[in-house]
C-alpha positions, 0 to 999 in steps of 0.5 A, a space after each residue: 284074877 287070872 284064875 277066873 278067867 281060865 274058870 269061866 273058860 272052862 266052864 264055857 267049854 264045857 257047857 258048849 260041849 254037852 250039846 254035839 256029845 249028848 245030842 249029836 243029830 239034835 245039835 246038827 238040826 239045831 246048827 243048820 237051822 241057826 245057819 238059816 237066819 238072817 244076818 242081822 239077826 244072828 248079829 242082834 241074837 249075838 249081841 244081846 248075848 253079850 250084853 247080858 254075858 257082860 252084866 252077869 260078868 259084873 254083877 257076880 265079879 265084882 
């Protein structure tokens, strides 16, 4: 099991990482824009992406 788990964090590097490696200027405009939202916002963004990081976890885990 702990297996998956290194996976899925593998995976989540490498998807984060194609951003700033591809598209550098795009990511920096995109990181600045992000940095302007409001809080709440940010926090419900946050946490929907979690709920839905959760169900997939479930869903295709299991």
């Amino acid at each position: 099991m702990a297996d998956y788990w290194w996976a899925a964090l593998g995976l989540v590097l490498i998807i984060e990482g194609l951003g700033p490696m591809l598209f550098p200027n795009k990511w920096r405009s995109y990181l600045q824009k992000i940095a302007e939202q409001p809080t709440a916002q940010m926090q419900q963004v946050g946490g929907t992406l979690v709920i839905a990081g959760v169900l997939l976890l479930f869903f295709f885990a299991s």
